[in-house]
VOBA-1610 file (N, C-alpha, C; in pm, whole numbers, padded with zeros to 5 digits, always signed):
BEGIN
Unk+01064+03171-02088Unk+00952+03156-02000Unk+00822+03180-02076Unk+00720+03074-02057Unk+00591+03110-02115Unk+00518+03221-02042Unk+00440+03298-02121Unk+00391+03415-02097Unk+00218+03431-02096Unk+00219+03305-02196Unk+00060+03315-02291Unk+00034+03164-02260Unk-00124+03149-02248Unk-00155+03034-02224Unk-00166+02959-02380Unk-00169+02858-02407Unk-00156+02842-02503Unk-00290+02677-02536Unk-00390+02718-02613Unk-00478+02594-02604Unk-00437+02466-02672Unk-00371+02468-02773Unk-00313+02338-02845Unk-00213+02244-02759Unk-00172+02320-02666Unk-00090+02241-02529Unk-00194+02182-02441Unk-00313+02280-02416Unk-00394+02230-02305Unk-00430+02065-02333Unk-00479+02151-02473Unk-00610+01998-02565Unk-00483+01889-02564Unk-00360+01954-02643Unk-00301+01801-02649Unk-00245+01701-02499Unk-00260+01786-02411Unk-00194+01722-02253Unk-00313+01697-02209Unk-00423+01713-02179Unk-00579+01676-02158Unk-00594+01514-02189Unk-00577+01543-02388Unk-00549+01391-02434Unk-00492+01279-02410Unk-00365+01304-02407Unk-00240+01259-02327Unk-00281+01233-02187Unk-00309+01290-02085Unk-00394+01198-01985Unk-00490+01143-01991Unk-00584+01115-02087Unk-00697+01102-02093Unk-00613+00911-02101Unk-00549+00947-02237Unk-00515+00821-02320Unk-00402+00710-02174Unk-00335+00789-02086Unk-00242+00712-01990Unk-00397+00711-01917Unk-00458+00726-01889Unk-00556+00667-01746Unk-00625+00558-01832Unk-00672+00582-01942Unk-00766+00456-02032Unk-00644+00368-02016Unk-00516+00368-02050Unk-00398+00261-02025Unk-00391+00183-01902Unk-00378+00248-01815Unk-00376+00228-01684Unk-00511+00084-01614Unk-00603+00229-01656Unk-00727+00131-01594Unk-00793+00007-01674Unk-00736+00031-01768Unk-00790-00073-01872Unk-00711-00150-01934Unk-00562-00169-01847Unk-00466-00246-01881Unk-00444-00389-01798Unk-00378-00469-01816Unk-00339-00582-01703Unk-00409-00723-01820Unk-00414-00859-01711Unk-00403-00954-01798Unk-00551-00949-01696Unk-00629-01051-01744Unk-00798-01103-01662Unk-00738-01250-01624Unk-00740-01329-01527Unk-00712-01450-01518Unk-00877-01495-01438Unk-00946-01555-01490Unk-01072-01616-01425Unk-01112-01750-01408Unk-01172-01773-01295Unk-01193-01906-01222Unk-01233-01987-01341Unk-01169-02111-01317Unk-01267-02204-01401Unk-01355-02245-01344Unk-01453-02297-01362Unk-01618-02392-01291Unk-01581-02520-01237Unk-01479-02620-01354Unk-01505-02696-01321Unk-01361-02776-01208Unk-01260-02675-01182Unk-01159-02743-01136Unk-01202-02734-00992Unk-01158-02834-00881Unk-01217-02842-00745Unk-01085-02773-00655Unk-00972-02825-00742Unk-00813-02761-00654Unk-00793-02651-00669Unk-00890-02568-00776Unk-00785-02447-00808Unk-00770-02345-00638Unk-00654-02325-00666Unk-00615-02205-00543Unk-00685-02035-00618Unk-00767-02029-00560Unk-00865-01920-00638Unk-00832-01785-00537Unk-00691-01749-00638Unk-00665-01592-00607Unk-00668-01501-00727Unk-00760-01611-00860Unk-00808-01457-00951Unk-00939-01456-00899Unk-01013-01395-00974Unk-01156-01371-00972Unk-01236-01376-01113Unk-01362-01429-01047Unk-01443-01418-01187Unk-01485-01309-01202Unk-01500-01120-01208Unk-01517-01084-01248Unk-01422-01001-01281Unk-01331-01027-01339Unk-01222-00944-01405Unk-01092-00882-01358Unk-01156-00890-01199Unk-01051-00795-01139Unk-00923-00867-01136Unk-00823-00793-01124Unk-00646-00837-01160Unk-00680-00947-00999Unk-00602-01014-01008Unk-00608-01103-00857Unk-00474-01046-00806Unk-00506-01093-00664Unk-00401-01011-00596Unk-00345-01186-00500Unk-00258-01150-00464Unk-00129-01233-00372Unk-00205-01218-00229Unk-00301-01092-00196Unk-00311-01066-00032Unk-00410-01179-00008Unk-00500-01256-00081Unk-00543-01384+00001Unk-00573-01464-00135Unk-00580-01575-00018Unk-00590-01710-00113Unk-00727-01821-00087Unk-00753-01826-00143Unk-00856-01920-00119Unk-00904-02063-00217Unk-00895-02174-00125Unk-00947-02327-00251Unk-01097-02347-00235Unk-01094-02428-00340Unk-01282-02492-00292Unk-01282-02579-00194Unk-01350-02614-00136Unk-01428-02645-00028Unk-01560-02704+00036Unk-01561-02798+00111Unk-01684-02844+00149Unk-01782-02733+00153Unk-01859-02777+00205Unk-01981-02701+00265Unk-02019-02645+00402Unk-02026-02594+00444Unk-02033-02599+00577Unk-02022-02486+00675Unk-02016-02492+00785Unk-02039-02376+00883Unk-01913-02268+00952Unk-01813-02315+00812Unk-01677-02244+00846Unk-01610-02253+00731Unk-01531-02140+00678Unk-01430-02110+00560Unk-01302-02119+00612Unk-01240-02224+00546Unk-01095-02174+00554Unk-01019-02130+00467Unk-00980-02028+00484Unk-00917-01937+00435Unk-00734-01979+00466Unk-00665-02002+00318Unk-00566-02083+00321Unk-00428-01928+00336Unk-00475-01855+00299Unk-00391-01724+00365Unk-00395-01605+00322Unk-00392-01563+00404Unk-00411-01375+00420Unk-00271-01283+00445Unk-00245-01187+00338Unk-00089-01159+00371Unk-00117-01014+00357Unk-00117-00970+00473Unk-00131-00806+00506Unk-00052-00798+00629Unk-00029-00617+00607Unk+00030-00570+00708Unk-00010-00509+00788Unk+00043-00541+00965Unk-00028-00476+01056Unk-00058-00345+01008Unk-00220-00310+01087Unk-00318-00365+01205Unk-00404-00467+01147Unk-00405-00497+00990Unk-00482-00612+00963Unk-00620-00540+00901Unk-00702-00657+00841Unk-00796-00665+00796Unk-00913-00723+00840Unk-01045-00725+00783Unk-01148-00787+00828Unk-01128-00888+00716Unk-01176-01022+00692Unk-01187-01099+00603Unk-01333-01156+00585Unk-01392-01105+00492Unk-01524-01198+00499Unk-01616-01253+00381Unk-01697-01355+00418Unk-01714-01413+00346Unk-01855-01404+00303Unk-01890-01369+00149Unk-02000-01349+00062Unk-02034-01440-00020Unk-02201-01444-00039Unk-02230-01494-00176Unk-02248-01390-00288Unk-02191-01525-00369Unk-02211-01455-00519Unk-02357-01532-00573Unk-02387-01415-00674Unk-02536-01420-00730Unk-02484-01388-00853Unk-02430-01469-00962Unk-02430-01427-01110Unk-02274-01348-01110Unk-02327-01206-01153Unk-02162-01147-01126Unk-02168-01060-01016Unk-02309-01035-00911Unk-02258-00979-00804Unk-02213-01028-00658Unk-02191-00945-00596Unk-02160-01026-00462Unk-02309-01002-00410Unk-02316-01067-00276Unk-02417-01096-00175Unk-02415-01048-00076Unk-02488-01126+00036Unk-02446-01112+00177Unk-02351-01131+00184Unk-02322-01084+00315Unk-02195-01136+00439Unk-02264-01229+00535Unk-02222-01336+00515Unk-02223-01444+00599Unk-02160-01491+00692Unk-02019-01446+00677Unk-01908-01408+00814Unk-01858-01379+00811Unk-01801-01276+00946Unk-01643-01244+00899Unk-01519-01306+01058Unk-01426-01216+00986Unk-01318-01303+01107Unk-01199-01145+01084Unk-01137-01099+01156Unk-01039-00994+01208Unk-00900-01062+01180Unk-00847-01069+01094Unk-00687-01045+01062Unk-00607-00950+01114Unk-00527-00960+01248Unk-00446-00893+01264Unk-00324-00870+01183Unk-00246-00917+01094Unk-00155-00937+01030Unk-00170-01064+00962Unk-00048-01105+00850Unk-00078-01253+00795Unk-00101-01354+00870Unk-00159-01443+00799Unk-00232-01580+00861Unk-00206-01674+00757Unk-00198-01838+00829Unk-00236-01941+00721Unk-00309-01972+00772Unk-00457-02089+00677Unk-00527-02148+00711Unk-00567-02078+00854Unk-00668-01965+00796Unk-00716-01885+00894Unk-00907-01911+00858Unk-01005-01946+01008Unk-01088-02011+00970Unk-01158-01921+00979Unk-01292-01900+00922Unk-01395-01802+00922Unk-01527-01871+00964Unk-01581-01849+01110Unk-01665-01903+01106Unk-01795-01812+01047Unk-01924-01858+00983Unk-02025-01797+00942Unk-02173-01844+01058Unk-02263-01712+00977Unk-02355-01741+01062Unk-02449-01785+00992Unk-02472-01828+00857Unk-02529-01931+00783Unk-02457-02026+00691Unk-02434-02153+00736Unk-02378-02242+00679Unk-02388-02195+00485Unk-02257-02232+00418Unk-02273-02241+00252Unk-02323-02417+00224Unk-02360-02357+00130Unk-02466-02501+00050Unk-02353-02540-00058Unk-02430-02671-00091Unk-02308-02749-00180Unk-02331-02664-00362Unk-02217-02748-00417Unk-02251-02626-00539Unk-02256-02495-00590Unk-02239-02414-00434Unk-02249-02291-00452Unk-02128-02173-00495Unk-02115-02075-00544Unk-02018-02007-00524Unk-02028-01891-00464Unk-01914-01887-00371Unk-01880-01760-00251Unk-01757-01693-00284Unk-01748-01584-00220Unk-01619-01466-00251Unk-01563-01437-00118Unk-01460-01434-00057Unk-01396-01392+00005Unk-01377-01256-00021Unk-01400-01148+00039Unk-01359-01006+00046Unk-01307-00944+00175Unk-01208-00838+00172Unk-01143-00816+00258Unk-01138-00691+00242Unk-01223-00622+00423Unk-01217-00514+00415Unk-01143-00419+00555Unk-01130-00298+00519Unk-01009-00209+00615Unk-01084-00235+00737Unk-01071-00165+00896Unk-01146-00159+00987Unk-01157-00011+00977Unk-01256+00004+00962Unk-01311+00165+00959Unk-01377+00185+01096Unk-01425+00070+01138Unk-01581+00076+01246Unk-01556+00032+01379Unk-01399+00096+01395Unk-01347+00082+01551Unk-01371-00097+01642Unk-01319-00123+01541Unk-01325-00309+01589Unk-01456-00382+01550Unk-01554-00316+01503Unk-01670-00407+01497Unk-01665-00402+01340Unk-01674-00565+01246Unk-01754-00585+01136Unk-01901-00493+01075Unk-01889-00374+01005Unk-01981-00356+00961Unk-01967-00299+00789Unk-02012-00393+00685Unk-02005-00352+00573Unk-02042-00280+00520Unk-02148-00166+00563Unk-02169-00042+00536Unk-02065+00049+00562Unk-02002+00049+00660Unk-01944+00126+00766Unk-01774+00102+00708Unk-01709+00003+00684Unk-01578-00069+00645Unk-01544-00017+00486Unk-01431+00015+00430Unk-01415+00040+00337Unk-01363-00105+00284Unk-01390-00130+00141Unk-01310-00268+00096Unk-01176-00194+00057Unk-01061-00334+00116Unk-00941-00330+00091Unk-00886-00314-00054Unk-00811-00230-00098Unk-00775-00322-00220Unk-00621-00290-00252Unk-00551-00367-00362Unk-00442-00438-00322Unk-00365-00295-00379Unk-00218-00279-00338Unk-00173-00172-00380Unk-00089-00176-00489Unk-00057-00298-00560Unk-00074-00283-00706Unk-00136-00224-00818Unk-00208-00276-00810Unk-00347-00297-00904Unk-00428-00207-00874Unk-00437-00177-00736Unk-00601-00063-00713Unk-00680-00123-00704Unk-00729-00229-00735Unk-00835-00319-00736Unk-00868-00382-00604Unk-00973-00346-00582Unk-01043-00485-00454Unk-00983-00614-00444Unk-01028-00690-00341Unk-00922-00753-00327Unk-01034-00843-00243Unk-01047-00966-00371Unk-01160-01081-00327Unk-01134-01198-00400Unk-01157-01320-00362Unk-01079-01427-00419Unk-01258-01517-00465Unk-01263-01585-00536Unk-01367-01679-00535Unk-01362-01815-00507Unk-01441-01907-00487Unk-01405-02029-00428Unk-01590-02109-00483Unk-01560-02197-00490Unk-01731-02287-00508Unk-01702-02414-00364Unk-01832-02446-00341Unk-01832-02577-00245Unk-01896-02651-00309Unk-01845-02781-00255Unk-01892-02917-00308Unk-01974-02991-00160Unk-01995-03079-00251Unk-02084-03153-00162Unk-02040-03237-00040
//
């Protein structure tokens, strides 16, 4: 039985976690959107994050509704909504829509139409705010793999 604390154990197990969390968090493959494909099924992301399986999203017209080609969560569901991107951040919320459980081709209507050319993010967040959409208020989902948020990108065309 140890008796005495001993510091060359501390420092070296300190390290030793230090070095598995830098592994961890700084491990996985990056898979990112290309610009110019119009089909891609865009469940990585352009900014790095691991992509996740819980939604899917293609490019898309323009217009005053997202469809969202599927959402795979488990009851009580998610909020799903839809942002612009500005460079590498996200934006507004432009709409959202309540996922009770999985969905296909689940539509999102918005309250400002997307423009052609543009690129938007799908993000999906918990219900924190007792049934009502509020992104202050909502924690973002993220996938239980990875740890990571859990947002798909998509561009519209004309």
């Amino acid at each position: 039985m140890m008796n005495r604390f001993s510091m060359s154990s501390f420092v070296a197990g300190t390290m030793l976690g230090a070095l598995l969390t830098g592994a961890w968090f700084f491990g996985g493959t990056v898979a990112l959107l290309p610009a110019s494909s119009s089909s891609f099924l865009a469940t990585s992301t352009e900014s790095g994050v691991p992509a996740s399986g819980a939604i899917a999203v293609a490019n898309q017209l323009s217009g005053d509704t997202v469809m969202v080609e599927s959402v795979t969560v488990p009851p009580p569901g998610v909020w799903v909504a839809v942002r612009e991107v500005w460079g590498s951040d996200l934006g507004n919320v432009l709409g959202a829509a309540r996922a009770s459980g999985p969905h296909s081709n689940f539509p999102i209507p918005l309250l400002r139409a997307t423009e052609p050319g543009r690129s938007y993010a799908v993000e999906l967040y918990r219900d924190d705010a007792g049934g009502t959409f509020d992104p202050a208020m909502n924690s973002v989902y993220v996938d239980f793999d990875t740890g990571a948020r859990v947002v798909a990108y998509f561009t519209t065309t004309p």
